[in-house]
Structures are given as C-alpha cells and as structure tokens.
C-alpha atoms as a printed R data frame, in Angstrom:
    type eleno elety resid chain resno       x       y       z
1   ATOM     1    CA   UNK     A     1 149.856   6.570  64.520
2   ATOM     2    CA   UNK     A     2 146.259   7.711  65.559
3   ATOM     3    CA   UNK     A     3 145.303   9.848  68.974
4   ATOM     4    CA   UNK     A     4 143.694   6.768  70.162
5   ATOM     5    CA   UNK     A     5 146.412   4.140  69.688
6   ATOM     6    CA   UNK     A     6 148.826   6.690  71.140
7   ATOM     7    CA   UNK     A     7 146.348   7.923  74.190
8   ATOM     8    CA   UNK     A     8 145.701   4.070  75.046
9   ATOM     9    CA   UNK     A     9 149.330   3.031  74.647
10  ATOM    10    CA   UNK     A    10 150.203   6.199  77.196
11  ATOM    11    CA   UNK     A    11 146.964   4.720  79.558
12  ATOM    12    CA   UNK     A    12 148.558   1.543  79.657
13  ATOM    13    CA   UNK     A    13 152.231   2.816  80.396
14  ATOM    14    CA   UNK     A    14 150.844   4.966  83.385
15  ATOM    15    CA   UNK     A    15 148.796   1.667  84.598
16  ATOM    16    CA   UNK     A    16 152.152  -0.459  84.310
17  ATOM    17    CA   UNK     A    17 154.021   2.606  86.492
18  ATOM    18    CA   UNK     A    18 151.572   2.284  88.803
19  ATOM    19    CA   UNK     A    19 151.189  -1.745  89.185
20  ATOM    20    CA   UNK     A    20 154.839  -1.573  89.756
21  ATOM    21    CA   UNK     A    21 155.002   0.976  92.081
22  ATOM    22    CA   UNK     A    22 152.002  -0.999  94.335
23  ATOM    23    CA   UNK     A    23 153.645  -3.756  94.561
24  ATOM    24    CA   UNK     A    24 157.340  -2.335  95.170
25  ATOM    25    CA   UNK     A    25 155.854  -0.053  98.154
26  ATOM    26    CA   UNK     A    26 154.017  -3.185  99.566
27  ATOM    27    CA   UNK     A    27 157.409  -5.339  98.825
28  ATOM    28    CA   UNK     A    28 160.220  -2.978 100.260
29  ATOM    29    CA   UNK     A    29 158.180   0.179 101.512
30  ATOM    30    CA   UNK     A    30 158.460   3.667 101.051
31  ATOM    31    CA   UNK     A    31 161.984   4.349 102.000
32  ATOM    32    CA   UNK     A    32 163.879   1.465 100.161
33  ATOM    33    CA   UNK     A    33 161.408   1.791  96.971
34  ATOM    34    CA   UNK     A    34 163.219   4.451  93.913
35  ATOM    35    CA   UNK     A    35 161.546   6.234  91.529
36  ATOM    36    CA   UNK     A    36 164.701   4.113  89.254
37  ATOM    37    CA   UNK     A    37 163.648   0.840  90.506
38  ATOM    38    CA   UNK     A    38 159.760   1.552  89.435
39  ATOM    39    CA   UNK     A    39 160.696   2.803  86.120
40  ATOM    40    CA   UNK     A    40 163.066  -0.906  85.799
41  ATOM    41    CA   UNK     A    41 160.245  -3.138  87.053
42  ATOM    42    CA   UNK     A    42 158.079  -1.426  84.540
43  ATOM    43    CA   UNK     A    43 160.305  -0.655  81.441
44  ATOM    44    CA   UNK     A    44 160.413   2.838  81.392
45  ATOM    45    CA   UNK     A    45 162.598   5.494  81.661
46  ATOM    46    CA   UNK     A    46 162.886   7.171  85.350
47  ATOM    47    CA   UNK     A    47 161.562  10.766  83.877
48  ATOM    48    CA   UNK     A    48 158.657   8.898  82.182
49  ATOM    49    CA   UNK     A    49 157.438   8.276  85.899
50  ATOM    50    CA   UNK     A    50 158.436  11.723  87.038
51  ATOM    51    CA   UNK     A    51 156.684  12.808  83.784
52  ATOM    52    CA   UNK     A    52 153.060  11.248  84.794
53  ATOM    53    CA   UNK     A    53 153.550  11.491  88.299
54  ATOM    54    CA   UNK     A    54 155.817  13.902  89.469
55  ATOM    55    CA   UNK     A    55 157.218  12.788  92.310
56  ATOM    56    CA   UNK     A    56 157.727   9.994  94.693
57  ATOM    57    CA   UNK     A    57 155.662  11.340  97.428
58  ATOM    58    CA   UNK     A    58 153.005  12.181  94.354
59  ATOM    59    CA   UNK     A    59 153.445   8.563  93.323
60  ATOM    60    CA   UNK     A    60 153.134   6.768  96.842
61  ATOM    61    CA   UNK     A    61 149.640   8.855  97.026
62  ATOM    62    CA   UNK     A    62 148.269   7.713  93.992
63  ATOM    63    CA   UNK     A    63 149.674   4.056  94.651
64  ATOM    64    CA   UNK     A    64 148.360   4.087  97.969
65  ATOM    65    CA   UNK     A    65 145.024   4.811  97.025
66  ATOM    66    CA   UNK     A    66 142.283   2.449  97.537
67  ATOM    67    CA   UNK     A    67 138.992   2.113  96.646
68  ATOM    68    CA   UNK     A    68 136.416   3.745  98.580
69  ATOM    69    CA   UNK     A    69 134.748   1.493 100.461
70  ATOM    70    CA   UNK     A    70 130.852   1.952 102.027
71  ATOM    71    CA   UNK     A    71 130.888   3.343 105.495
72  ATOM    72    CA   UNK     A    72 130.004   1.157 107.625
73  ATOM    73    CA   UNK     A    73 127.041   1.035 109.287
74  ATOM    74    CA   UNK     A    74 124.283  -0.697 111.745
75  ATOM    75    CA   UNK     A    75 124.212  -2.097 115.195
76  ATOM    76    CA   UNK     A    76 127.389  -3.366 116.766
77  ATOM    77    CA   UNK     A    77 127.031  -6.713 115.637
78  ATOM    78    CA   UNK     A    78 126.394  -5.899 112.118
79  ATOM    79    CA   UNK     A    79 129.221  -3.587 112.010
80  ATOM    80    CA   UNK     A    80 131.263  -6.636 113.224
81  ATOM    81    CA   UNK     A    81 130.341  -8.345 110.789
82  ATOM    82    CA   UNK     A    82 131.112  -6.333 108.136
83  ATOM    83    CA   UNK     A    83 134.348  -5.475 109.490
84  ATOM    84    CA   UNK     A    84 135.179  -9.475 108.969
85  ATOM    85    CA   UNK     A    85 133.714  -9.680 106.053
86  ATOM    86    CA   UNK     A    86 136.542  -7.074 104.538
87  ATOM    87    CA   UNK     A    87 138.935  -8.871 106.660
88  ATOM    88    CA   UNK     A    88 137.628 -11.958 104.875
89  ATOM    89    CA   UNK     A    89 138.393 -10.202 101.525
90  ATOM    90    CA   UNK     A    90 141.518  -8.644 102.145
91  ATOM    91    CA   UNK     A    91 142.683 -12.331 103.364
92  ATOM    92    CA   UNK     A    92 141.471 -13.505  99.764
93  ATOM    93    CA   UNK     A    93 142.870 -10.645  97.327
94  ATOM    94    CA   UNK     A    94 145.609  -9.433  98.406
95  ATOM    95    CA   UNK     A    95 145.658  -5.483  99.080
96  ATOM    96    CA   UNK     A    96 148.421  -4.472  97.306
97  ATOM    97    CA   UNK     A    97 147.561  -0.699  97.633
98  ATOM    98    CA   UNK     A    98 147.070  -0.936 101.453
99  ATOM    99    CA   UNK     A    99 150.042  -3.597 101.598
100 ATOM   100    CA   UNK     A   100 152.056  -0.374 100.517
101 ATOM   101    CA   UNK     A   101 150.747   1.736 103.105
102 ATOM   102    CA   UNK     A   102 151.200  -0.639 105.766
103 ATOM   103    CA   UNK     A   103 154.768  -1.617 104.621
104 ATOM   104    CA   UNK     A   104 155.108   1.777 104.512
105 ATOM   105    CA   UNK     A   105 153.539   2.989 107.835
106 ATOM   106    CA   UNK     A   106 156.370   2.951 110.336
107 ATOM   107    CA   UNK     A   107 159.144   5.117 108.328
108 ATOM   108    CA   UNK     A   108 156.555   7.239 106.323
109 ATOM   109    CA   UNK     A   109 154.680   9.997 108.095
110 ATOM   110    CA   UNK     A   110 152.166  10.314 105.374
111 ATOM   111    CA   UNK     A   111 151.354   6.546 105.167
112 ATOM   112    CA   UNK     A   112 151.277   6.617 108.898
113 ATOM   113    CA   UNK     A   113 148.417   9.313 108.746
114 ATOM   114    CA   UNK     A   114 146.815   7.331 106.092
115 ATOM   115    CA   UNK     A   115 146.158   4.132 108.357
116 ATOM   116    CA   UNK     A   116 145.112   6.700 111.383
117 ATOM   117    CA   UNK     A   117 142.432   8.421 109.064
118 ATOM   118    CA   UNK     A   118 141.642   4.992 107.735
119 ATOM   119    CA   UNK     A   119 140.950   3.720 111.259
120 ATOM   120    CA   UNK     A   120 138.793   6.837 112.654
121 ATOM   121    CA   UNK     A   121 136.740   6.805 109.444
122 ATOM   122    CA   UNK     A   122 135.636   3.328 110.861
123 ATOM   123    CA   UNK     A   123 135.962   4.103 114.393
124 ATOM   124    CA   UNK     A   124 133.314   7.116 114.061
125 ATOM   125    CA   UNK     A   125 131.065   5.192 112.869
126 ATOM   126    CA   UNK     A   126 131.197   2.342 114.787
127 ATOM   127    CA   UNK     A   127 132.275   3.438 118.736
128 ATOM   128    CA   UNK     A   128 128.603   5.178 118.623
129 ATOM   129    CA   UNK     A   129 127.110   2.081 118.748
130 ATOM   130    CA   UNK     A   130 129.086   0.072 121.146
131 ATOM   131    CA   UNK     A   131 127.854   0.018 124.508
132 ATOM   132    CA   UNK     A   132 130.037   1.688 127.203
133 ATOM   133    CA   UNK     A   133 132.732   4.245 128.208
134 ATOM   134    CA   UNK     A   134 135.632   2.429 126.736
135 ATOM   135    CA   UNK     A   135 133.772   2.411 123.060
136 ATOM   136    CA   UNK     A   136 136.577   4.204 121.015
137 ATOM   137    CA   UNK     A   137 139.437   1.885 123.407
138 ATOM   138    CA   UNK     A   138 137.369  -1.247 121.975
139 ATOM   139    CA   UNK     A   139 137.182   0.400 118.281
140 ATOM   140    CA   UNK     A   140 140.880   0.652 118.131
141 ATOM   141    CA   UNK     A   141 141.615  -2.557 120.092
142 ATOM   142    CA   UNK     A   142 139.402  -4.271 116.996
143 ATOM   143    CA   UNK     A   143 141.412  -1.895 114.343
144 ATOM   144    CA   UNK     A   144 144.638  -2.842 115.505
145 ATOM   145    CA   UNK     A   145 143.631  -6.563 115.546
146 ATOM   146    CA   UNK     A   146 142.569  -6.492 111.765
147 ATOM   147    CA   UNK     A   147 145.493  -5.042 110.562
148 ATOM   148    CA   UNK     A   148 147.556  -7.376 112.228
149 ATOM   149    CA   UNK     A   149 146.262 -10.240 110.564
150 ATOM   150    CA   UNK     A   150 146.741  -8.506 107.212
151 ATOM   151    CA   UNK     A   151 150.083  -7.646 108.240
152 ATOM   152    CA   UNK     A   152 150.635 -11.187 109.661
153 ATOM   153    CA   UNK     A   153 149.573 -13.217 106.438
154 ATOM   154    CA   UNK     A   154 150.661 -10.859 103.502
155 ATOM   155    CA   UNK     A   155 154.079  -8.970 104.588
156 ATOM   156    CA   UNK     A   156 155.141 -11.423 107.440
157 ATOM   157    CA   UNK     A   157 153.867 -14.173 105.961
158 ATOM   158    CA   UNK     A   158 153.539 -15.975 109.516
159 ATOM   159    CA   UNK     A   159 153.562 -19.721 108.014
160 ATOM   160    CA   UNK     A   160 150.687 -20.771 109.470
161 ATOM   161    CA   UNK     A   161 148.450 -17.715 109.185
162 ATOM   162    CA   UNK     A   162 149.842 -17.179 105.465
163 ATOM   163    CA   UNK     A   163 148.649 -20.514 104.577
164 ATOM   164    CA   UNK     A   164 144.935 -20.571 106.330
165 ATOM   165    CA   UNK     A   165 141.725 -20.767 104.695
166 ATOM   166    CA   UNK     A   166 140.104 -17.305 105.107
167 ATOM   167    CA   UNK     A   167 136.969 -18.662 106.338
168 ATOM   168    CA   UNK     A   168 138.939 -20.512 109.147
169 ATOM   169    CA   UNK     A   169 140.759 -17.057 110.418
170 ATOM   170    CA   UNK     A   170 137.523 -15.173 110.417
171 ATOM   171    CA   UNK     A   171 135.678 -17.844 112.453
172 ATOM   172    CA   UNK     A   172 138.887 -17.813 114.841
173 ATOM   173    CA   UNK     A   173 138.260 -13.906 114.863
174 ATOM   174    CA   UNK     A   174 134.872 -13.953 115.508
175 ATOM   175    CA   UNK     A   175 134.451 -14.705 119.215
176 ATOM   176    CA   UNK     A   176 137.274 -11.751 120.121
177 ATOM   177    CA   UNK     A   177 135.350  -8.946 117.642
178 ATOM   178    CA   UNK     A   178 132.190 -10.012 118.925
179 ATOM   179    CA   UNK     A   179 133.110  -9.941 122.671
180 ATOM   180    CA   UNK     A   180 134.618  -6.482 121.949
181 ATOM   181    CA   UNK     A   181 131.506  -4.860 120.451
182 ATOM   182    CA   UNK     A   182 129.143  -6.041 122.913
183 ATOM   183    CA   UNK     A   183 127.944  -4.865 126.059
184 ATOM   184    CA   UNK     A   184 130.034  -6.285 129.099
C-alpha cells in the first residue's frame, strides 16, 4: 500500500471519529457520550480515538469547534441583522458542532465557557453601538434569545418551532431584536 492511500484512509478514519463524536455530544452531551460509544458509531477501536485524539476532553474541543465566523460589525440595526441572518442559517443547517456545546453546556464547565466567550465575542462588538446604559443587559437579553431558538428547534425539538420555515421564525424575531437594539 502507498503513503497516500494509507495517509488518506487515516484522514478519513479521523473525519469519521469526529462526525461521530459531533453528533453523539449534540445527541446525549458531554457526560452520557464515551470515548467506547464514539469508537462503535464509527467502527473503530476505542484506542484508535484515544490514538488521534487523546482524550475525551481533547475530543469534545476539537468536536466543538466551529468555524470562525466574521465579527460582526456596523450600526445596531445592521448588527441585528446579521445576528438573524446566522440565526436564519443555523435554523437551516443544523449546527451539529454548537448542538454539542449547547447539549453540553449545563454539566460541562468547559462547554459552558465556550457559549460565554461565544456570546461576549458578539456582545463587544455590538453593546458599543446600542444606544443606552443597559447596552450589554440588551446584548445578552438578544444572546440568550438566539440560542433558545436553536435550542428550541434542534435539541427540544418544540413541535411547532422544529417544524417552521426559517424565514417565518426570523420575521417573528425581528420586531423583539429590533426593539432591543434601538434607542428607547
């Protein structure tokens, strides 16, 4: 067997590890998910995934890792706006990275401290251009709001929220983001 055949056949194995171990974090979370029960789901032996990625907590990480997304920025209402229009795509595509993290959030410290970073990252940005004392209050308010949708539609799977058009949540949305980022 050539070095390439073998290097992309390894590439592929640590992809598979990885796929599985997304979607098992977003499925049961961080505590119920085993290193055993990611190597099952996909086909590998339990030190193959210790092998490539050490440990669990090593392996959460690099599962919970998203892509990097542009900071946001602009006035209030075009930082709104943007802010809906990831909503809008994380109603679409399901997130399965930050599914995990969320699933995740309440029994893992480190997952915890992932959404908080997550959130300031935006809030920075975005409570020095909303008008008012209560800026970073409104920021979180519209943080907390966004993730419960996600939470609501992919991991609760609220019937009716689970089965909306995307377009129809974000125009529900709209009014209460707007009214948050504006003056009073």
């Amino acid at each position: 067997m050539n070095e390439t055949t073998r290097d992309r056949r390894r590439i592929e194995t640590q992809e598979r590890i990885l796929a599985e171990a997304r979607r098992l974090f977003a499925e049961a979370g961080y505590d119920r998910t085993t290193i055993r029960a990611i190597a099952a789901a996909a086909q590998v032996d339990p030190g193959l995934v210790m092998h490539y990625y050490g440990n669990k907590q090593q392996l959460f990480a690099r599962a919970a890792e998203t892509k990097s997304q542009a900071v946001l920025d602009g006035t209030a209402d075009e930082i709104a706006e943007q802010l809906l229009d990831r909503l809008r795509q994380s109603l679409i595509e399901e997130p399965v990275a930050s599914l995990a993290v969320l699933r995740s959030m309440l029994t893992h410290p480190d997952a915890a401290d992932e959404v908080r970073e997550n959130a300031q990252l935006r809030g920075s940005t975005f409570s020095k251009v909303i008008p008012g004392d209560d800026g970073e209050l409104r920021v979180d308010v519209v943080s907390a709001v966004l993730i419960g949708v996600v939470l609501g539609r992919h991991l609760l799977k609220l019937d009716h929220l689970a089965d909306a058009d995307p377009d129809k949540i974000i125009e529900l949305l709209r009014p209460a983001v707007e009214s948050l980022t504006r003056a009073e």
